[in-house]
C-alpha positions as CSV (number, residue, x, y, z in Angstrom):
1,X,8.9,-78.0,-17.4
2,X,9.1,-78.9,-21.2
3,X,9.9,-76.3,-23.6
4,X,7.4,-73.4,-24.0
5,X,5.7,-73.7,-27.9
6,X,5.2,-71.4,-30.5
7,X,1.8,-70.1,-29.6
8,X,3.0,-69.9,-25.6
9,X,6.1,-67.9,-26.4
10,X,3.5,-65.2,-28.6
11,X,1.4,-64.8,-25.4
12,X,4.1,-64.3,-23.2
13,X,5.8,-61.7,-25.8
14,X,2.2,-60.2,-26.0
15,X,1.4,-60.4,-22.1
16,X,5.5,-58.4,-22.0
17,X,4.4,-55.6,-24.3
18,X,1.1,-54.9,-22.7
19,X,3.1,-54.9,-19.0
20,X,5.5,-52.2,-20.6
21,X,2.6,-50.0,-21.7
22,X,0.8,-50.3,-19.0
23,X,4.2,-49.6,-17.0
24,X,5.0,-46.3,-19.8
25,X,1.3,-45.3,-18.5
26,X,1.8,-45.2,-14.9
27,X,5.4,-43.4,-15.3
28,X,3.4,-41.0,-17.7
29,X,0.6,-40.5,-14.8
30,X,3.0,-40.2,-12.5
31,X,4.8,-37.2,-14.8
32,X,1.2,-35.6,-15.7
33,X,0.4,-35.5,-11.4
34,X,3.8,-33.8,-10.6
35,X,3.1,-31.2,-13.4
36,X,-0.3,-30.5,-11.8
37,X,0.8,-30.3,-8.4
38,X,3.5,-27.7,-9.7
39,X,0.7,-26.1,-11.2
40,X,-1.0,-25.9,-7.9
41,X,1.5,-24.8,-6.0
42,X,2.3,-21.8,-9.0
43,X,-1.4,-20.8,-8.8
44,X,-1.6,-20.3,-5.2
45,X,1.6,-18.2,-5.2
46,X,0.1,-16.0,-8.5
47,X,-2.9,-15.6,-6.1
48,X,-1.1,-14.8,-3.2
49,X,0.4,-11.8,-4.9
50,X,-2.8,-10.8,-6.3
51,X,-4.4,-10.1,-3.2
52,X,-1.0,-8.4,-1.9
53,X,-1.5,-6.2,-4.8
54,X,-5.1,-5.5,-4.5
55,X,-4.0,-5.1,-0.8
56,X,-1.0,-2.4,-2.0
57,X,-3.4,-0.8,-4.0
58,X,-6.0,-0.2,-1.6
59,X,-3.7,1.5,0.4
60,X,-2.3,3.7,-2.4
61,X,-5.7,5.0,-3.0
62,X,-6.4,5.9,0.5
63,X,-3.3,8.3,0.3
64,X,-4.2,9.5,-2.9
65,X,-7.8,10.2,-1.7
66,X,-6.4,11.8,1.8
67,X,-3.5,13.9,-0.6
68,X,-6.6,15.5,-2.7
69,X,-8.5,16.5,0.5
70,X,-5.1,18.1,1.3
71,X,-4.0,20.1,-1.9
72,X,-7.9,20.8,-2.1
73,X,-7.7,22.9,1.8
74,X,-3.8,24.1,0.4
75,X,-5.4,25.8,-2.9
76,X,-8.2,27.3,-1.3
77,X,-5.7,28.7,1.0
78,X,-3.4,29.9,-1.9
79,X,-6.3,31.2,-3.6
80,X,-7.9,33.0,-0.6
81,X,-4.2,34.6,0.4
82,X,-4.0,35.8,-3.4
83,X,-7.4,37.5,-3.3
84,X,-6.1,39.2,-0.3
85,X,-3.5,40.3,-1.1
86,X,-5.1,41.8,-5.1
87,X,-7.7,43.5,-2.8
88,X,-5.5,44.9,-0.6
89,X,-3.4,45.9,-3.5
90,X,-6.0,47.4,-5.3
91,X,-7.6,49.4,-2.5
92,X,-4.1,51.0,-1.8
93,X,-3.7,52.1,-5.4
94,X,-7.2,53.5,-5.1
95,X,-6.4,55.2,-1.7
96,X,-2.6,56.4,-3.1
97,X,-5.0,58.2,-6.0
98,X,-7.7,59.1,-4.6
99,X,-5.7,60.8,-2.1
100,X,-6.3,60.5,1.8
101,X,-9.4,61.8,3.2
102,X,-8.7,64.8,5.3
């Protein structure tokens, strides 16, 4: 082999830089496919907590739903034992006053 011209050595210098773009490409494809595979990977968890949320949630407003019903029955309780006890009050002031009937 003779010695490599001029116009040879441009083409291999040329052929050199085009190999270590092409090579900076693939690294930068290869950096760009872990980034969206981490992206994946963070989505699914994000979803995964949404629906155990959503899931936590549904439950919380089950108990809050069967805690209404609850106080609901407790106040009409309350409210019927304090009626009571004003009528009975009442009608014992009326019978102290009125006197018994003989």
């Amino acid at each position: 082999m003779g010695e490599m011209n001029q116009g040879d050595k441009q083409r291999l210098d040329r052929i050199e830089e085009k190999i270590d773009r092409m090579s900076e490409a693939v690294i930068a494809l290869a950096r760009a496919e872990e980034k969206i595979i981490s992206l994946d990977e963070t989505t699914r968890m994000i979803l995964q907590k949404m629906v155990n949320q959503d899931e936590r949630l549904r439950k919380v407003e089950n108990i809050q739903h069967e805690n209404e019903s609850t106080i609901k029955t407790i106040k009409s309780i309350v409210w019927t034992t304090i009626s009571a006890l004003i009528t009975t009050a009442v009608a014992t002031l009326a019978w102290l006053f009125t006197g018994s009937p003989e």
